[in-house]
MMTF fields as JSON, N, C-alpha, C and O atoms, coordinates in Angstrom:
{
  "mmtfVersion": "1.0.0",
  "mmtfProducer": "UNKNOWN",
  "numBonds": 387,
  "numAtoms": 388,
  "numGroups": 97,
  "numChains": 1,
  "numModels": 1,
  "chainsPerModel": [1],
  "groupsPerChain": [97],
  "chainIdList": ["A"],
  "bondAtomList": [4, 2, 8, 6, 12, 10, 16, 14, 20, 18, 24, 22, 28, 26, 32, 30, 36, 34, 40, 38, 44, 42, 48, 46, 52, 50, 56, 54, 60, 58, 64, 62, 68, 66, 72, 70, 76, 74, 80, 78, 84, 82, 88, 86, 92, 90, 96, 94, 100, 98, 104, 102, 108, 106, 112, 110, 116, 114, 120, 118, 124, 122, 128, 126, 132, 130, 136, 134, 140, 138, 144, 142, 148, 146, 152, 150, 156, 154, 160, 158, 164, 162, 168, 166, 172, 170, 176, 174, 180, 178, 184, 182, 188, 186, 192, 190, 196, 194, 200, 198, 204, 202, 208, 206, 212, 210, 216, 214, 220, 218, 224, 222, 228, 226, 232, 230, 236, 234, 240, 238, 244, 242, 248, 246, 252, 250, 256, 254, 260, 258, 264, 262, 268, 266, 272, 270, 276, 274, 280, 278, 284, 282, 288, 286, 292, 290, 296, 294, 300, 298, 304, 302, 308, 306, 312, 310, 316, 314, 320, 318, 324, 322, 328, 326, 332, 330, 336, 334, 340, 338, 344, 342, 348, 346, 352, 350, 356, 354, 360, 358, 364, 362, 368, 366, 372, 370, 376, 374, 380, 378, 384, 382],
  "bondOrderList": [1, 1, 1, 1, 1, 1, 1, 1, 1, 1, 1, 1, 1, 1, 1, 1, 1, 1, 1, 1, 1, 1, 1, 1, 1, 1, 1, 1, 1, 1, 1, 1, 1, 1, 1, 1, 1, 1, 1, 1, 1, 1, 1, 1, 1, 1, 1, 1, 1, 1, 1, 1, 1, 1, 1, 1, 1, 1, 1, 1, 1, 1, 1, 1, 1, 1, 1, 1, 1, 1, 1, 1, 1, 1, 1, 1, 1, 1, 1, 1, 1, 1, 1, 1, 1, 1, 1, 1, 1, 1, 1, 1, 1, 1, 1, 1],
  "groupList": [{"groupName": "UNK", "atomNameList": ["N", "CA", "C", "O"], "elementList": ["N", "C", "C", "O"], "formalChargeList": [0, 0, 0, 0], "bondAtomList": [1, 0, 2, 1, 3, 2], "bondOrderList": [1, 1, 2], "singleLetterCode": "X", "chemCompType": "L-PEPTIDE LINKING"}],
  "groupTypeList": [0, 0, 0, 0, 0, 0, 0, 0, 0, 0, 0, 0, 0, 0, 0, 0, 0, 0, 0, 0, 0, 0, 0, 0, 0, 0, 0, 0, 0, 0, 0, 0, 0, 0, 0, 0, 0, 0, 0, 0, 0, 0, 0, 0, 0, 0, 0, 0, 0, 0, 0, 0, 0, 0, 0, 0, 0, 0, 0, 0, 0, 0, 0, 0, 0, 0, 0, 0, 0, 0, 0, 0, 0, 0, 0, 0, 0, 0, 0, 0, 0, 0, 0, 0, 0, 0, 0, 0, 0, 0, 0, 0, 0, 0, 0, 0, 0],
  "groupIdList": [1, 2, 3, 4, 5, 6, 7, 8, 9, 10, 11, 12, 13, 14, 15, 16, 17, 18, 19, 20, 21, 22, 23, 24, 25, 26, 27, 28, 29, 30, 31, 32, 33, 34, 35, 36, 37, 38, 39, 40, 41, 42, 43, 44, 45, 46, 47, 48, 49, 50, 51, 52, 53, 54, 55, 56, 57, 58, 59, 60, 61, 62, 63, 64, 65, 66, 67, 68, 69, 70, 71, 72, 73, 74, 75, 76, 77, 78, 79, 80, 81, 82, 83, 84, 85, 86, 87, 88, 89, 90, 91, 92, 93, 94, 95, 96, 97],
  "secStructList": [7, 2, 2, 2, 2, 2, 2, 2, 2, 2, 6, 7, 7, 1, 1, 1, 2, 2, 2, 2, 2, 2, 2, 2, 2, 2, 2, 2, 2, 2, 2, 2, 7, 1, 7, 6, 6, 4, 4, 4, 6, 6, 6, 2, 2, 2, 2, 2, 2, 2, 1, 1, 1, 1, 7, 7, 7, 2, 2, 2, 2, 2, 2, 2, 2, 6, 6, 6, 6, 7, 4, 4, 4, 7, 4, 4, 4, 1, 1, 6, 6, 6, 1, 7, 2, 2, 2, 2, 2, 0, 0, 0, 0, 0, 1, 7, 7],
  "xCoordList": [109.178, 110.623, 111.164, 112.152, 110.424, 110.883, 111.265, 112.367, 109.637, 109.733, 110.956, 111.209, 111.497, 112.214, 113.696, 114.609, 113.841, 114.951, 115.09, 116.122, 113.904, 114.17, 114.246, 114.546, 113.9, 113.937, 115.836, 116.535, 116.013, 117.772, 118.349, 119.344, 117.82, 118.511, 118.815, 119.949, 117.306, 117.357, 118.563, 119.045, 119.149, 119.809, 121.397, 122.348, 121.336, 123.258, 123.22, 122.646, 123.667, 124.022, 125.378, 126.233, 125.75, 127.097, 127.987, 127.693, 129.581, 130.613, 129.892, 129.565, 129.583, 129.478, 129.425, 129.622, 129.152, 129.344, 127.648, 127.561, 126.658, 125.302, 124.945, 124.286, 125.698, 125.644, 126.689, 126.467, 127.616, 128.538, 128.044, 128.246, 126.936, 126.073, 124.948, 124.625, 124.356, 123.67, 124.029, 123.726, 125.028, 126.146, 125.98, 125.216, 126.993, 127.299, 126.246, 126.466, 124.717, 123.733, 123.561, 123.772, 123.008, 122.482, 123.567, 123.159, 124.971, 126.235, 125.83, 125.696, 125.64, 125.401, 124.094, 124.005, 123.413, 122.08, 122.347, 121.763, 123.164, 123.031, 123.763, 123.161, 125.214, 125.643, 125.072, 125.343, 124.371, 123.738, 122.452, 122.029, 121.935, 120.722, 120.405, 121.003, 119.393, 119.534, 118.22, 117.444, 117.949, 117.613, 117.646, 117.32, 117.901, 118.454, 117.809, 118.314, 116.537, 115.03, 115.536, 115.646, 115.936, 116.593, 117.707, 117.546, 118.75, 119.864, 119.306, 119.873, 117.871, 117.79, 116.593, 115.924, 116.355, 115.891, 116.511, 116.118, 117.793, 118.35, 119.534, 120.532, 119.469, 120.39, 118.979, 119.233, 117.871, 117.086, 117.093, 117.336, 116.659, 116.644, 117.835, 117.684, 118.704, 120.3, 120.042, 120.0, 119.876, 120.016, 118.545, 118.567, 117.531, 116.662, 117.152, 116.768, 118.137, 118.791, 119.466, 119.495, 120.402, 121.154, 121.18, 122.017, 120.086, 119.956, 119.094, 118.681, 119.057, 118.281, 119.465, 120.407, 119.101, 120.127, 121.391, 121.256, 122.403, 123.019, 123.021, 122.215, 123.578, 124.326, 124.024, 123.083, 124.852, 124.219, 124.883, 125.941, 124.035, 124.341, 125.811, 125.975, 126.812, 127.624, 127.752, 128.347, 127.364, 126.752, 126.361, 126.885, 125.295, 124.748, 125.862, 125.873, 126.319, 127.734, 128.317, 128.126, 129.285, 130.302, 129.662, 130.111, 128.372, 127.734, 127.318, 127.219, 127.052, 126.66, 128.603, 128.866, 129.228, 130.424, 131.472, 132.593, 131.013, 131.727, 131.014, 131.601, 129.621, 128.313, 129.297, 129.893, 129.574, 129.944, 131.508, 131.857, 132.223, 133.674, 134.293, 134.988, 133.868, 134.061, 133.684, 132.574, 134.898, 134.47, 133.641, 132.69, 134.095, 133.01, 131.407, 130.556, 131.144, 129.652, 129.191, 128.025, 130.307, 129.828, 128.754, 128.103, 128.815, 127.984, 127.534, 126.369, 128.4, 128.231, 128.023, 127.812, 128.109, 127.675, 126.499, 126.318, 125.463, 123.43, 123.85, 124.813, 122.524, 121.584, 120.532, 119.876, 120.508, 119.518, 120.339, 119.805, 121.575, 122.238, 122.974, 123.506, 122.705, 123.153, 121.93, 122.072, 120.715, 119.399, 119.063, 118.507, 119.621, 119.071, 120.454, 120.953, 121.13, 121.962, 121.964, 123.099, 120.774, 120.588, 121.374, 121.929, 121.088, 121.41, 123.13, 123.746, 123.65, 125.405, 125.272, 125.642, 125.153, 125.35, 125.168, 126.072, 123.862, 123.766, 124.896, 124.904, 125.477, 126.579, 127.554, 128.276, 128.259, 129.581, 129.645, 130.604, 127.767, 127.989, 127.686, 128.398, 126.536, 125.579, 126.315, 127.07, 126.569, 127.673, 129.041, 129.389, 130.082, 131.161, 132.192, 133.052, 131.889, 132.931, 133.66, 134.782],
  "yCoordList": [182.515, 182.667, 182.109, 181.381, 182.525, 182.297, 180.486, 180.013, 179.374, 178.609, 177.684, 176.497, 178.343, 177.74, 177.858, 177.149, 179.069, 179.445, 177.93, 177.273, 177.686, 176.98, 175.224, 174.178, 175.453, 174.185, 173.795, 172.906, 174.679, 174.489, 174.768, 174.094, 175.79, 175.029, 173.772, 173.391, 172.681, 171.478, 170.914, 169.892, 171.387, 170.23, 170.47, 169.924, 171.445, 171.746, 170.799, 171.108, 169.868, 168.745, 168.337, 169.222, 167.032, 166.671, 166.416, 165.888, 167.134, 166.95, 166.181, 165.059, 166.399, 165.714, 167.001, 168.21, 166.188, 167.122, 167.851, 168.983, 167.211, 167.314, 168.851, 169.817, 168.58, 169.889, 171.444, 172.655, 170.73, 171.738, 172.395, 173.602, 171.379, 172.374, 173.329, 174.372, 172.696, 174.101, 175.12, 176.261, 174.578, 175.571, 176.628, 177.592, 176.147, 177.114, 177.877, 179.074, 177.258, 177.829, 179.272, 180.457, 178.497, 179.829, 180.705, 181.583, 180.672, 182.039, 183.101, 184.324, 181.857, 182.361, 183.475, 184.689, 182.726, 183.719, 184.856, 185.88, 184.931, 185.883, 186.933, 187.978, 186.712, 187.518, 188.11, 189.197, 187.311, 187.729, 188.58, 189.293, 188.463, 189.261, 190.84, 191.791, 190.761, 192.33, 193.097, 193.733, 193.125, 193.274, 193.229, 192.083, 193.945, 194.018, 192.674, 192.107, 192.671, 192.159, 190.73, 190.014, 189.965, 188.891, 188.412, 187.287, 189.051, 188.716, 188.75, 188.336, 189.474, 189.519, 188.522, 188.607, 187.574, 186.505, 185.381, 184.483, 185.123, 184.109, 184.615, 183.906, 185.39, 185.458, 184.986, 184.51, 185.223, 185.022, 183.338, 182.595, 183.332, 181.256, 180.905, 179.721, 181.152, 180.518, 180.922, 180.068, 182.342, 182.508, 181.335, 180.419, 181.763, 180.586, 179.215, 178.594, 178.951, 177.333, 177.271, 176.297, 178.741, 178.61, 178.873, 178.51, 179.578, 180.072, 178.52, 178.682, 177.748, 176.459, 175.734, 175.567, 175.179, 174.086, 173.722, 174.172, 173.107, 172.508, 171.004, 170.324, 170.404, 170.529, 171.12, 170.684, 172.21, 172.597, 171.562, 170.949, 171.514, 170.764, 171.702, 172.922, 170.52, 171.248, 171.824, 172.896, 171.365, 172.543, 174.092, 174.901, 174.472, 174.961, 175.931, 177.112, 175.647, 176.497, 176.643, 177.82, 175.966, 176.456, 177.672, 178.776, 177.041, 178.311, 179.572, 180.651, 179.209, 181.033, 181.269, 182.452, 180.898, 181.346, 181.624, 182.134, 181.317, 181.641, 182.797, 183.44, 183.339, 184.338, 185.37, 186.048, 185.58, 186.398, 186.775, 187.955, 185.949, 185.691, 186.604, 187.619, 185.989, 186.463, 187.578, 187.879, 188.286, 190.086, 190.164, 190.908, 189.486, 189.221, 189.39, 189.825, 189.079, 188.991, 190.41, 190.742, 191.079, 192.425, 192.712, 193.724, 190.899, 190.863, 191.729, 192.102, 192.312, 193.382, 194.794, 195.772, 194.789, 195.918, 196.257, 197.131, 195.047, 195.52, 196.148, 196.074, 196.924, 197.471, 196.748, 197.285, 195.53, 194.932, 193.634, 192.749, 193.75, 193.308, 194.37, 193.953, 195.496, 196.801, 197.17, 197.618, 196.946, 197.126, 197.159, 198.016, 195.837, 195.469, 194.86, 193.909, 195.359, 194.665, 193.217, 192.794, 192.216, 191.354, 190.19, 189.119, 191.05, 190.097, 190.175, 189.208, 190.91, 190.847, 190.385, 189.227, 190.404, 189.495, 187.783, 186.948, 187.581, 186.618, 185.881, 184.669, 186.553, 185.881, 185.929, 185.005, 186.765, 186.71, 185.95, 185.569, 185.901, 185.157, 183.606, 182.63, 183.652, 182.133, 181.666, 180.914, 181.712, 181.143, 180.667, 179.53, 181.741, 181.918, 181.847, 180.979, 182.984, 183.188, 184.667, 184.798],
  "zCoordList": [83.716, 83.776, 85.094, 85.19, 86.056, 87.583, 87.396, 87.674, 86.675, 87.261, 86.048, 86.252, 85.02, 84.008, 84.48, 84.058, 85.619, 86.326, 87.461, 87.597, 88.089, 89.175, 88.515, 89.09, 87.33, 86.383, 86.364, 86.849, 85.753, 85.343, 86.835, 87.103, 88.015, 89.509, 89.76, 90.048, 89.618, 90.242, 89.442, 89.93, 88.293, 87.9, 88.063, 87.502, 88.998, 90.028, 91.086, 92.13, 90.976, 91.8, 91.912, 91.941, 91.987, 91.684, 90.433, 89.361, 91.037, 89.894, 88.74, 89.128, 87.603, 86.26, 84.793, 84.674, 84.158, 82.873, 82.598, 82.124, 82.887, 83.308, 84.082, 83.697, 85.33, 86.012, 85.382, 85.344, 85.056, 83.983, 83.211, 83.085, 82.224, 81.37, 81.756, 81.187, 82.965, 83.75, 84.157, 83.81, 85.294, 85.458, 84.445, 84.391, 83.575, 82.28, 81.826, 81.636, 81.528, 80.711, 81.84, 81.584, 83.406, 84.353, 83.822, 83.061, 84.062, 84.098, 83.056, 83.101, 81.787, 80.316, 80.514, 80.334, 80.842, 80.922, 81.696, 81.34, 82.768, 83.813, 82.933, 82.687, 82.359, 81.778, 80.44, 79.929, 80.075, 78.694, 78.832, 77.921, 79.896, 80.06, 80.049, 80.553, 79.384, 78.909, 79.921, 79.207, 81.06, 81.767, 82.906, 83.218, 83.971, 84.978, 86.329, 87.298, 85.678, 86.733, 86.265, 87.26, 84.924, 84.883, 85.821, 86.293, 86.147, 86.851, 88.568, 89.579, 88.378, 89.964, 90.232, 91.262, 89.258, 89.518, 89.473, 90.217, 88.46, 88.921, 89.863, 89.984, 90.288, 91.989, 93.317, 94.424, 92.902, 93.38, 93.823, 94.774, 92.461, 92.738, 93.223, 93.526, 93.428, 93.802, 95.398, 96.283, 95.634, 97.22, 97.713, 98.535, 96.955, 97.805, 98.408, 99.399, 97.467, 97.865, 98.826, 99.578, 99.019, 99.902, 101.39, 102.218, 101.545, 102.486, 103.577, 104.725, 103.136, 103.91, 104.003, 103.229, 105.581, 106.531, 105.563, 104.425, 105.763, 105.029, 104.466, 105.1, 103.631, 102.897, 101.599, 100.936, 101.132, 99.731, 98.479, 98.623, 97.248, 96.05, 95.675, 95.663, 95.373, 95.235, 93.963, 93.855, 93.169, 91.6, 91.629, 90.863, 92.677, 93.467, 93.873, 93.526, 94.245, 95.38, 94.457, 94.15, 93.385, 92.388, 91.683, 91.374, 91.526, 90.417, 90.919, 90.335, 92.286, 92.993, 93.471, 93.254, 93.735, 94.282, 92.778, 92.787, 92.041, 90.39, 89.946, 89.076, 90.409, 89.932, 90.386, 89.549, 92.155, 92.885, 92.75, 92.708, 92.699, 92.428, 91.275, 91.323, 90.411, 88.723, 88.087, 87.647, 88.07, 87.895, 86.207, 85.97, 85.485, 83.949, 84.47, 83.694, 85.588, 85.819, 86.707, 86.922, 87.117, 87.806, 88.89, 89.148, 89.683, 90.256, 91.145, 91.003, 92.372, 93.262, 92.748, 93.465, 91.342, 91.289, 90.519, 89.671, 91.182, 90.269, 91.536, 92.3, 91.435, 92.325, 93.261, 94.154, 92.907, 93.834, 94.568, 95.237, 94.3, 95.195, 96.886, 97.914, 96.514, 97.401, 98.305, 99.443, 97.711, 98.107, 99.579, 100.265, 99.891, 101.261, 101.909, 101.307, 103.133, 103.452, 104.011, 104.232, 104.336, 104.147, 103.349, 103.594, 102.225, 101.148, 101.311, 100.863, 101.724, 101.535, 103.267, 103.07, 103.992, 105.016, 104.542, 104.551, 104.177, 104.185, 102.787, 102.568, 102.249, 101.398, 102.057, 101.683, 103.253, 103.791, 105.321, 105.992, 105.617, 107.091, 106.704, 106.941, 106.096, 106.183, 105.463, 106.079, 104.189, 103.342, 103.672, 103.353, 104.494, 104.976, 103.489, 103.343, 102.414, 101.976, 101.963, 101.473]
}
């Protein structure tokens, strides 16, 4: 699962219809998942990307800042996003949104 997650990552790159459909599929999955340990792997693969030097793919960024953004996805409120304060620093500092 992990490495089919990091499969559909590589392909958030630039503006096109290509990355749109990844885009879309990761959201799809995140919201559709019927398991909690799913959503905390593909938040997983997304923070891995982000957290290295810049520049991030901008696919990449729409799709974790649309994950977090977008109350349909209820992101802040798993549990393994609350877990470790780490993880909410590193979305409001390293990120800067």
């Amino acid at each position: 699962r992990y490495l089919f997650l990091n499969a559909i990552a590589n392909q958030l790159r630039y503006p096109n219809s290509h990355t749109h459909y990844f885009s879309c599929t990761l959201l799809y999955l995140f919201a559709e998942a019927n398991t909690e340990a799913i959503q905390e792997q593909i938040t997983r693969v997304l923070l891995e990307r982000l957290i290295v030097n810049r520049p991030h793919p901008w696919g990449l960024l729409i799709t974790f800042i649309e994950l977090i953004k977008n109350q349909n996805f209820k992101f802040w409120n798993h549990e393994f996003v609350r877990c470790a304060p780490e993880i909410e620093k590193l979305v409001f500092i390293n990120l800067k949104l």
